[in-house]
C-alpha positions in Angstrom: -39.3 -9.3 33.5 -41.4 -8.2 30.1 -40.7 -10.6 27.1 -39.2 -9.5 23.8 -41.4 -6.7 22.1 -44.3 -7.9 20.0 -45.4 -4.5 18.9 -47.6 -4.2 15.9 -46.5 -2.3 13.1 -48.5 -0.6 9.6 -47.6 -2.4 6.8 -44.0 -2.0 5.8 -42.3 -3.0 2.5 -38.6 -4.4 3.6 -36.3 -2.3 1.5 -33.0 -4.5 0.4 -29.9 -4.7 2.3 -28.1 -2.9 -0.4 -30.4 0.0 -0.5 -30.2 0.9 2.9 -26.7 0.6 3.0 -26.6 2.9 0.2 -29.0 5.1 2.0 -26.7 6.0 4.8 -23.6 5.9 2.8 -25.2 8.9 1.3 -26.3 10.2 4.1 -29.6 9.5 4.2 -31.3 9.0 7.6 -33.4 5.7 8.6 -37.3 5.4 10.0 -37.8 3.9 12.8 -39.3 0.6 10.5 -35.9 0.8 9.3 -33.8 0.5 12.2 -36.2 -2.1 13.7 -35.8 -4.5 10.0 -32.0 -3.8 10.4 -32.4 -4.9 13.9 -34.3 -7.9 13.3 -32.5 -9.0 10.6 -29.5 -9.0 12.7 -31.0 -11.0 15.3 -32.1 -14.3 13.2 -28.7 -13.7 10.8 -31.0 -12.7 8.0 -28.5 -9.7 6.6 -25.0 -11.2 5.6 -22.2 -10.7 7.8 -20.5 -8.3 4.7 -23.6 -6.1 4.7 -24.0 -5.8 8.1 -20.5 -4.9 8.4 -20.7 -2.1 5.0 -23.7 -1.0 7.1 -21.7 -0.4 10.7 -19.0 1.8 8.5 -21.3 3.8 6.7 -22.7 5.1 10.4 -19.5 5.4 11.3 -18.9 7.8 8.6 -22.1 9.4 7.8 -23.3 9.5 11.5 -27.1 9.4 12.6 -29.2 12.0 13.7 -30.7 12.2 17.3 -33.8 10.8 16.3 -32.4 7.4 14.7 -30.0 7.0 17.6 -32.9 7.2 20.0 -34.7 4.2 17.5 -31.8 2.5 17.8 -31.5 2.7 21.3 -35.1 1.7 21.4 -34.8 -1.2 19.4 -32.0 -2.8 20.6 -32.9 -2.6 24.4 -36.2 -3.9 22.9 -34.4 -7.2 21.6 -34.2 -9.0 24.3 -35.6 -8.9 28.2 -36.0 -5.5 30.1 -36.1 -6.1 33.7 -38.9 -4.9 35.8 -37.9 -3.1 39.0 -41.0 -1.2 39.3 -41.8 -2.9 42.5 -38.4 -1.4 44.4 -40.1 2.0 45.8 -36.5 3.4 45.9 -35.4 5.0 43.0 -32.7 3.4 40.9 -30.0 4.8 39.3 -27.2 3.3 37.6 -24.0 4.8 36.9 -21.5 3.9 33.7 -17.7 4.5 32.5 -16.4 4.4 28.6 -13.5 2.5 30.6 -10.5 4.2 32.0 -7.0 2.9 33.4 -7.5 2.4 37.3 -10.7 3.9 37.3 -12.0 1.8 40.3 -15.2 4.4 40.7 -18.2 1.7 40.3 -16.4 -0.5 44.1 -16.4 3.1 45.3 -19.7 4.5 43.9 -21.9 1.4 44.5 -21.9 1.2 48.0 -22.2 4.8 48.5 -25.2 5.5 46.5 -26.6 2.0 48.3 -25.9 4.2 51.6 -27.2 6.9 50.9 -30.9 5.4 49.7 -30.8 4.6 46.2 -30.8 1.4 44.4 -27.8 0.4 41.9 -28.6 -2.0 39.5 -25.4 -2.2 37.9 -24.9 -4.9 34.9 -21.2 -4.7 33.5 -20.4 -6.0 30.0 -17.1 -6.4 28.0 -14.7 -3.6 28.5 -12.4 -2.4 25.3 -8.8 -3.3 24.9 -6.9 -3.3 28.4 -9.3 -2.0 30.7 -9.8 -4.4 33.4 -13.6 -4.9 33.9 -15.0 -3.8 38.0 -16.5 -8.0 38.4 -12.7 -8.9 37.5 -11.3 -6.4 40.3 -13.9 -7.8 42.4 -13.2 -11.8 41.3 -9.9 -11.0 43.3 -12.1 -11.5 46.6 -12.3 -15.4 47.4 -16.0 -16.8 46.5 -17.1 -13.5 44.7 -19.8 -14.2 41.8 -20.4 -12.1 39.5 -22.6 -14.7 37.2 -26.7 -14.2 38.1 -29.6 -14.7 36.6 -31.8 -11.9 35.9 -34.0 -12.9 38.6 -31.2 -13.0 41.2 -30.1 -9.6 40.2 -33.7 -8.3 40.6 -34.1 -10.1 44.1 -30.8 -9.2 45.1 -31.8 -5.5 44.6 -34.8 -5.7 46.8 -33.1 -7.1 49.4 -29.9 -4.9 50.1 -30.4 -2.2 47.1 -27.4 -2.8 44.8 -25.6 -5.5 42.6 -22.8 -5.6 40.3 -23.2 -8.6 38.1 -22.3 -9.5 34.6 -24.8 -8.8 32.0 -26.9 -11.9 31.2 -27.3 -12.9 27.4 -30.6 -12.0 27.2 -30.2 -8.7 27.4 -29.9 -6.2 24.6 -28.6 -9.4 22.3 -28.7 -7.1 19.2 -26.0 -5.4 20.9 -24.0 -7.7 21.4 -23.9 -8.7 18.0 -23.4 -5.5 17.1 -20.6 -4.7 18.9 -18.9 -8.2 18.0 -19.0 -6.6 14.5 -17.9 -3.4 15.4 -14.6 -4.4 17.2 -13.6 -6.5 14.0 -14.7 -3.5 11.3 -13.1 -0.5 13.7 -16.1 1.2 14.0 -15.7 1.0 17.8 -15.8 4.8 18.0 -18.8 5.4 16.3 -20.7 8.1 18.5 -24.4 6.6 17.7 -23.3 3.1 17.9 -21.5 3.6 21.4 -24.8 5.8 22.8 -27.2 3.0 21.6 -24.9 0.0 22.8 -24.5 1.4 26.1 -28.2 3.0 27.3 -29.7 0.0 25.4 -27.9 -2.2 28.2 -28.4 0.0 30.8 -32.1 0.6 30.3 -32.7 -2.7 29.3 -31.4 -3.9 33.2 -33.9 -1.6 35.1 -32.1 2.0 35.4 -34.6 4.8 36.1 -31.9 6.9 35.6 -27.9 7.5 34.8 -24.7 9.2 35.7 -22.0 8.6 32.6 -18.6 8.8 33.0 -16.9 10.1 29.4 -13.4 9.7 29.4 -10.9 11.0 27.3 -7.4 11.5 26.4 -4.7 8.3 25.4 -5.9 6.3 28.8 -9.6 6.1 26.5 -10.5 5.1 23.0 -12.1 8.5 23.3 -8.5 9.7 22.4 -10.4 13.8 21.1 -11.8 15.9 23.6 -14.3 17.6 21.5 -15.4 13.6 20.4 -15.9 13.0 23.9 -18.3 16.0 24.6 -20.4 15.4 21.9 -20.4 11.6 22.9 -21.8 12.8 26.5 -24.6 15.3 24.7 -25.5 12.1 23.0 -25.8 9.7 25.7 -27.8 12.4 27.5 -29.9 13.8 24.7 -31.1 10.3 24.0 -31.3 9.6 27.9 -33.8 12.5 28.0 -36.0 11.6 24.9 -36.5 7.7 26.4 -37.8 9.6 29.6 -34.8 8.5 31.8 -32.7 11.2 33.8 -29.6 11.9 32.6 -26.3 13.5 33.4 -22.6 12.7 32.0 -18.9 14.4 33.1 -16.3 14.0 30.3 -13.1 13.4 32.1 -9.5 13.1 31.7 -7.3 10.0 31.1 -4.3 11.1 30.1 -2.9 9.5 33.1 -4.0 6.7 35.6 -7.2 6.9 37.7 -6.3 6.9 41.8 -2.4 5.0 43.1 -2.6 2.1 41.8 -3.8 -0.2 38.1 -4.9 -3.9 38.3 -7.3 -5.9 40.0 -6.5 -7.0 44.3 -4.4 -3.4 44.4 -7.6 -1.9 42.7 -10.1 -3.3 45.6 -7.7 -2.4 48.4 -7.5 1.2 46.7 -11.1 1.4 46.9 -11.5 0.2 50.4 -9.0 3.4 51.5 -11.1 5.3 49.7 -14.5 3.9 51.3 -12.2 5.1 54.8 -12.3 9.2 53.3 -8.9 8.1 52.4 -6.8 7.5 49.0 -5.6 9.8 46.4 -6.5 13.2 45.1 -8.2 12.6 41.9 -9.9 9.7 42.8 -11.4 11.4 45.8 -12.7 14.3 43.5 -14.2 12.0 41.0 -15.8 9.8 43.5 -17.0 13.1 45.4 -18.8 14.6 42.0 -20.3 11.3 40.8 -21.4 11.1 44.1 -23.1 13.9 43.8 -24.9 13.7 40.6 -26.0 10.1 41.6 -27.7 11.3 44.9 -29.2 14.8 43.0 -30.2 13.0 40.1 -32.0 10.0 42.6 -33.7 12.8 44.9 -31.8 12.0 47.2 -30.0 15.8 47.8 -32.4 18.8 46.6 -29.0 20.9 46.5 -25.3 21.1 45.3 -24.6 21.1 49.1 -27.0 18.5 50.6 -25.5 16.5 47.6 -21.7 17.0 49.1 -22.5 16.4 52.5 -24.3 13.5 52.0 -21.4 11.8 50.4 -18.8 12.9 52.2 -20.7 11.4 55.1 -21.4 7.9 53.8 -17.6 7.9 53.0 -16.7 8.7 56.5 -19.0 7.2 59.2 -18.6 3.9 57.7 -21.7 3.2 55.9 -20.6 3.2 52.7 -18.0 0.7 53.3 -20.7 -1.7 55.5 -22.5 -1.8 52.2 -19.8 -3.2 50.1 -19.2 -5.7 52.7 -23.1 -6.5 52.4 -22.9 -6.9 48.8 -20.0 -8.8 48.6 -21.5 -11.1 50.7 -24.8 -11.2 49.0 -22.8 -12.5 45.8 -21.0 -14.8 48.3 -17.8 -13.5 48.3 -15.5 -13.2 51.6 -15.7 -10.5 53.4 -12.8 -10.9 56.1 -10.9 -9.3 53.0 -13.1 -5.9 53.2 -12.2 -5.8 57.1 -8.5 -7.3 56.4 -7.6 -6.1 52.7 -3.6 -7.4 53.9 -5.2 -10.8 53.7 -4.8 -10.3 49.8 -2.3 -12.7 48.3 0.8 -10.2 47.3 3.0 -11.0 44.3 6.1 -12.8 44.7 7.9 -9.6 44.0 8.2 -5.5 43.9 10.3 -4.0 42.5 10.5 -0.2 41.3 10.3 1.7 37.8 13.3 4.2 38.6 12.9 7.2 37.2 15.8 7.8 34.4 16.8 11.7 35.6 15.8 14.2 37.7 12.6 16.1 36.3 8.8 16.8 36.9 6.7 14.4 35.4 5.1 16.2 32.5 3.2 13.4 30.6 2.2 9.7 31.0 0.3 7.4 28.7 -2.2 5.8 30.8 -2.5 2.9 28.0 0.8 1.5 27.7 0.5 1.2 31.7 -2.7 -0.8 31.0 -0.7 -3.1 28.1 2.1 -4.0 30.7 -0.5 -4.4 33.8 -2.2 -6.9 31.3 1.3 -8.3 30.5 2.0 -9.2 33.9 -1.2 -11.5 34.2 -4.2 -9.1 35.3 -6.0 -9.5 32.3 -8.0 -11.6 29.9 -7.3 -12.0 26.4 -7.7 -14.8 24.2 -5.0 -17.1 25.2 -5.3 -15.8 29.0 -8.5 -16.6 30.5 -6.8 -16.8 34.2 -6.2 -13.6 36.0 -2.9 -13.3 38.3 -4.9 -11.3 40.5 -1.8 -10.0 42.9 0.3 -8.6 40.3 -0.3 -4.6 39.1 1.4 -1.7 39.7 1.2 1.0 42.7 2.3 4.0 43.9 2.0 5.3 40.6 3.7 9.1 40.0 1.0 11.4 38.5 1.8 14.5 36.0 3.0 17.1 38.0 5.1 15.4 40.4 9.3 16.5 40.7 11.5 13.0 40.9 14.8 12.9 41.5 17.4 10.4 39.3 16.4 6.7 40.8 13.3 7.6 42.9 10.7 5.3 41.7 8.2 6.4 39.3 6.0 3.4 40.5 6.4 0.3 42.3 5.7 -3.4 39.9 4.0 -6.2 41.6 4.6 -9.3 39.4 5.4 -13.0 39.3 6.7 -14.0 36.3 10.8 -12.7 35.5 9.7 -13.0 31.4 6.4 -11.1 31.8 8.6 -8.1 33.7 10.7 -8.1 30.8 8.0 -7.6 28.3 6.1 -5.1 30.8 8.7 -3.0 31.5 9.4 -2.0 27.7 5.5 -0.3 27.9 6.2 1.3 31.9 9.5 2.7 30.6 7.8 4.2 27.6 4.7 5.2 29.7 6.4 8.3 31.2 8.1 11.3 30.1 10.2 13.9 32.1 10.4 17.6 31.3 12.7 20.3 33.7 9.9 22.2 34.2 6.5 21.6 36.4 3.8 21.3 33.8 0.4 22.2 34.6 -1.7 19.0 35.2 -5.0 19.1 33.5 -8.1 19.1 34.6 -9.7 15.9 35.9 -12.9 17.0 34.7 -13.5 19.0 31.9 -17.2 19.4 31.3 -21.0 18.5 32.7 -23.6 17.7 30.8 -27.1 17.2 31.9 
């Protein structure tokens, strides 16, 4: 580990509160003195809550330029500890989602870059709205921790090359406050503030490098494309200028990710998909963030090398012995990796029938995600408990013909008054059209 930065600094005259505040409301554009004062103050509560929040709008609206985004990156990994993995010869390389709907990726990706010789040190933090974080998905498996110290994640990387814990405290902590703030001033989408909160945390917990996964579409708060793409030039940009390897995808979530949304469905999904098996989309995303995980690590010199070594860690097994491993390391059981029937199922199924006969020509991912969370698979503030068997499966993408009653997807669920409240969002979710639209494009864009 190295301790908080002590770094030694010409004199600098600390400029009021109100003055920088006024200094980016007009556009103006902060030294890196600046950004560290604004930081520091924020740390040991020195600039009022008001302030701090006029300040987190007037980024939001004036924006900062590459330079102060890479400070600010800087300064709030900087905050707190930055782990030291430099004694793990392999090289590591983390991968990170803005957070789709069934986007089970990370149970996929983890163990497949783990196979293939690279080292994942994966730290997860609080996911927005609905999105059901990848250590609650795998909290489903009996006796699975995600809580470690820093130095258990670092040990537990030397020994078996991969972890998905939750991010400790002492990492990035400006952040943190930060994005507390930002969720109560809706300054959430904020392109600066979301590339420093996120490469702060993830540079902060060891990564040598990153693959980003930018979604967009009414499944993300990323609801503009064009928003989305400059979000992954960003990330990348300011990747690049902190010396770490970069590449992003911007993505579509204007549906689900893969079959299935929740938490136990989400881990048996992914175990399918550790077989070579599972659905379309989640095969292809899997496959091409494979891909630039393995290139990006040195893994694969080529496009091809890259693609055949994935699609043979996902085949022969391997991929899948190294979840097990993990889940074990973090003491979880893993008869449920060899037996995923040994889930707990709801107490009932029962089908979303589809109201006419039609092609399914939109669906919004979100209002799945509201009546998943509805149902019990989620935390909020009055539900810290998870119902870990209930979801939704066999979900119908854009592009499918239905016929009057066929089901549109099947609802696992145990409570009769949750159902009631759920199925007002699954009804709403879809819309039919006589005519097969053309699904989009599951991803859009690279950026590296």
């Amino acid at each position: 580990m190295t301790s908080k930065r002590n770094i030694p600094t010409r004199r600098f005259v600390k400029p009021s509160f109100t003055f920088l505040i006024e200094k980016k409301r007009d556009g103006g554009e902060f030294t890196q003195e600046e950004i560290r004062y604004i930081i520091d103050s924020t740390l040991d509560g020195e600039m009022p809550q008001h302030q701090l929040a006029a300040l987190a709008m007037a980024i939001y609206f004036s924006g900062m330029s590459a330079q102060e985004t890479a400070d600010l990156t800087e300064e709030m990994m900087l905050s707190g500890e930055v782990i030291d993995l430099s004694n793990i010869a392999k090289p590591k390389i983390d991968k990170y989602s803005t957070g789709g709907v069934g986007d089970k990726t990370s149970l996929v990706l983890v163990p497949l870059a783990m196979a293939s010789g690279v080292v994942v040190p994966m730290m997860c933090g609080v996911e927005h709205d609905y999105i059901i974080n990848p250590l609650d998905k795998l909290g489903a498996i009996p006796g699975f921790k995600g809580h470690h110290s820093n130095e258990q994640f670092s040990s537990q990387l030397s020994r078996i090359g991969g972890a998905i814990m939750a991010q400790t405290e002492d990492l990035a902590p400006a952040d943190a406050k930060f994005y507390e703030l930002r969720k109560e001033t809706g300054t959430i989408p904020s392109l600066p503030l979301i590339t420093g909160s996120v490469l702060s945390r993830k540079l902060a917990e060891g990564s040598e490098g990153l693959v980003i996964d930018v979604k967009w579409g009414n499944g993300s708060f990323i609801k503009d494309l064009e928003q989305a793409k400059q979000l992954a030039r960003s990330m990348t940009r300011v990747g690049r200028s902190m010396k770490r390897r970069c590449v992003a995808l911007v993505t579509d979530m204007n549906q689900p990710l893969g079959d299935s949304v929740g938490t136990a469905l989400e881990v048996k999904e992914a175990i399918k998909l550790l077989k070579g098996e599972g659905a379309d989309d989640m095969k292809e995303l899997v496959l091409k963030l494979g891909m630039e995980i393995v290139r990006l690590a040195g893994v694969a010199g080529s496009t091809l090398s890259a693609k055949q070594t994935v699609q043979r860690h996902l085949t022969d097994g391997s991929a899948l012995a190294k979840l097990k491993e993990l889940v074990k390391a973090q003491g979880g059981d893993t008869s449920y990796i060899d037996n995923p029937d040994k889930f707990t199922p709801a107490r009932h199924i029962r089908k979303l029938p589809a109201p006419k006969r039609g092609y399914v020509h939109t669906i919004n991912a979100a209002m799945i995600a509201r009546g998943v969370h509805i149902l019990g698979a989620g935390r909020d503030a009055n539900q810290s408990k998870i119902d870990y068997s209930v979801g939704v499966s066999e979900v119908k993408k854009v592009g499918t013909q239905v016929k009057q009653g066929e089901p549109l997807m099947m609802i696992h669920y145990n409570d009769e008054a949750k159902l009631e409240q759920a199925l007002e969002y699954f009804k709403n979710a879809y819309r039919l059209a006589p005519k097969r639209p053309t699904p989009p494009p599951l991803i859009v864009e690279r950026v590296a």
